[in-house]
TIVO-666138 format. One line per 10 residues: for each residue z, x, y of C-alpha. Coordinates in steps of 0.02 Angstrom, whole numbers, m for minus. Layout:
TIVO-666138
Z/X/Y; ...;
end
This chain:
TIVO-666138
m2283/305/989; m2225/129/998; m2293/0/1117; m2218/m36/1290; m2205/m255/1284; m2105/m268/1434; m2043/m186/1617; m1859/m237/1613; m1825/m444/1611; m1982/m480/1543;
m2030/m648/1451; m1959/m577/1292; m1782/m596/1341; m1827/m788/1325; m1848/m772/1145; m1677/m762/1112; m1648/m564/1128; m1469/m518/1211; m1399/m373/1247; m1275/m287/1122;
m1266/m118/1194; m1308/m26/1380; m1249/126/1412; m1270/170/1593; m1272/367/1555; m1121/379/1439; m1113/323/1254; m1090/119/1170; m1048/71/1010; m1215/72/951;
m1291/205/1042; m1260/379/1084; m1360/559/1121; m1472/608/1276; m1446/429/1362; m1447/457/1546; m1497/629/1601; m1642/751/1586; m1842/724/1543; m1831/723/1356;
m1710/687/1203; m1635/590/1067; m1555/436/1056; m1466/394/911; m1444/201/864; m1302/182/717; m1192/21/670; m1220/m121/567; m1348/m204/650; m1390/m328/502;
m1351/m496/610; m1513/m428/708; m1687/m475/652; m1772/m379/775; m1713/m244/890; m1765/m158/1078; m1727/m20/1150; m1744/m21/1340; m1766/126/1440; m1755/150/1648;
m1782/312/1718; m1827/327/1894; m1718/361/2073; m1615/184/2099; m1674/147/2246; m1854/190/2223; m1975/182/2098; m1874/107/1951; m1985/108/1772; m1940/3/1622;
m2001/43/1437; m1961/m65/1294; m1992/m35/1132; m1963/m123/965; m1891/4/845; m1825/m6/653; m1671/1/678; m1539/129/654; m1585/289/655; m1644/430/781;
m1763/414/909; m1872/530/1013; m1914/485/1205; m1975/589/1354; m2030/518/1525; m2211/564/1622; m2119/589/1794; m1983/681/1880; m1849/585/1867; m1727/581/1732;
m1704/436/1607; m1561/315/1709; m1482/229/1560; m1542/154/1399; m1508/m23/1313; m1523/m119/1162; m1556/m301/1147; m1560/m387/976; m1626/m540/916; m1486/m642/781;
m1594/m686/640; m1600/m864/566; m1506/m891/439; m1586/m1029/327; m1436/m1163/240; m1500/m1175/58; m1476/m1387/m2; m1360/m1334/m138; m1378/m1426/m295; m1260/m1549/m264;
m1369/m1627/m171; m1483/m1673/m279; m1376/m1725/m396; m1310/m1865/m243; m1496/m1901/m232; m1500/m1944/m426; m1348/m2052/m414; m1406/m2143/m285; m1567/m2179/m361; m1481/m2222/m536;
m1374/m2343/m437; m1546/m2417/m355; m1626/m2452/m525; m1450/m2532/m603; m1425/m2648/m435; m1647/m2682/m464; m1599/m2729/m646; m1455/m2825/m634; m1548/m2945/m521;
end
């Protein structure tokens, strides 16, 4: 069992996780299986969700206009996942947020070679003087 970090817009939204997928009962293009009805079931997360370096599941069960309860859960990735609520209502909707990873620019080599030149042209101009 994972851990719950947050009860719908919670202070992890802030750190850069949008939404990519909710299904309000009925199937995305990332998620699909037992998404809005019932106590218990499987959601299944598929796509290329590569561009993501971490990824929630949210999860609201609970009557609309009372009693609403949030889970969110960091999970692997794709795959199949098990969930079942404590309560009588049924699970509302489910949605997944990801997090775009950072992509780090590599200095390509080129660069340094600039950075020689310019020093060669230092020592030349130093010389010359």
């Amino acid at each position: 069992a994972a851990d719950n970090i947050g009860n719908g817009t919670e202070g992890w939204l802030a750190d850069g996780y949008m939404e990519i997928d909710d299904t309000d009962g009925a199937a995305g293009p990332y998620l699909s299986g037992d998404l809005g009805s019932g106590l218990s079931g499987t959601i299944t997360v598929t796509g290329d969700l590569t561009a993501y370096d971490s990824i929630l599941i949210g999860l609201k069960y609970g009557n609309p206009h009372i009693d609403i309860v949030w889970g969110v859960f960091e999970i692997a990735g794709v795959g199949d996942y098990l969930w079942s609520t404590t309560g009588q209502n049924n699970l509302s909707h489910t949605v997944l947020y990801g997090r775009e990873g950072v992509n780090e620019v590599p200095l390509p080599a080129a660069g340094f070679l600039l950075l020689g030149g310019l020093g060669g042209l230092a020592l030349l101009r130093r010389r010359s003087k």
